[in-house]
N, C-alpha and C positions, 0 to 999 in steps of 0.2 A: 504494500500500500504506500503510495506517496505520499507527501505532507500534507497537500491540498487536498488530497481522500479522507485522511484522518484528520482533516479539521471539520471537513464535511458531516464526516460521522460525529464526530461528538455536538455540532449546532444539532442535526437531526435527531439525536436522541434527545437531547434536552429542551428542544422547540415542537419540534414535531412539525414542522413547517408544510407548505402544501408542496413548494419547489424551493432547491435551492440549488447556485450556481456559483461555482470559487474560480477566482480569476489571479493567477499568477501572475501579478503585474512586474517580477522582482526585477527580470531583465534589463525594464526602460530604466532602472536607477540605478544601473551598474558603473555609471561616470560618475555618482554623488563622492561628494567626499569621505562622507562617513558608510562608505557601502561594504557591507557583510554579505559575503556567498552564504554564512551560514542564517543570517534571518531573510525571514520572507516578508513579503510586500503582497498582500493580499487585496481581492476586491470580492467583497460576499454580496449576490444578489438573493434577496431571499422573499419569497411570497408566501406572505405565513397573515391569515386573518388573525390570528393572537396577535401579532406585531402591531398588524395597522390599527387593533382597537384603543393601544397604548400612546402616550404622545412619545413622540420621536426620540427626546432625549430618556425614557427609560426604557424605550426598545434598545435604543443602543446602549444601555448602560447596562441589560440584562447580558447581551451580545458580549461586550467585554468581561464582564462577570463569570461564565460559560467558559469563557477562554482565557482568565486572567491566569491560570499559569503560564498557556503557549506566547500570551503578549510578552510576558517574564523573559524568555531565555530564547523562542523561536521568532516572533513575528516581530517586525518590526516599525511595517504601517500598516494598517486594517482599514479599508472602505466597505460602507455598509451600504445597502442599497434597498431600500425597504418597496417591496411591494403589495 
């Protein structure tokens, strides 16, 4: 399993979403200065009616929550895309 797989699985188990979609942006910011091969740069499209009944900033607060270890040590930019 990949990274972006198992980041996958763990939003899904813990949202249960209707769709979700992980976008490995990490390549386009491989000239940054501060750029790691080893953290990702993610883009999570996710359509989940739980998400949209919340307001924005505690869907994505639940989002990072979910994944506040991988933010820790793997991810390094997370976009979230609520639909």
């Amino acid at each position: 399993m990949n990274y972006p797989d198992k980041i996958k699985s763990i939003v899904n188990d813990a949202v249960k979403p209707e769709n979700i979609n992980i976008i490995d942006n990490s390549a386009l910011h491989s000239k940054h200065k501060f750029f790691s091969p080893d953290k990702f740069h993610l883009k999570l499209v996710i359509k989940s009616e739980k998400l949209k009944r919340m307001k924005q900033i505690d869907a994505h607060k639940l989002i990072f929550s979910i994944l506040k270890n991988e933010m820790k040590y793997k991810i390094h930019a997370l976009e979230i895309e609520l639909q």
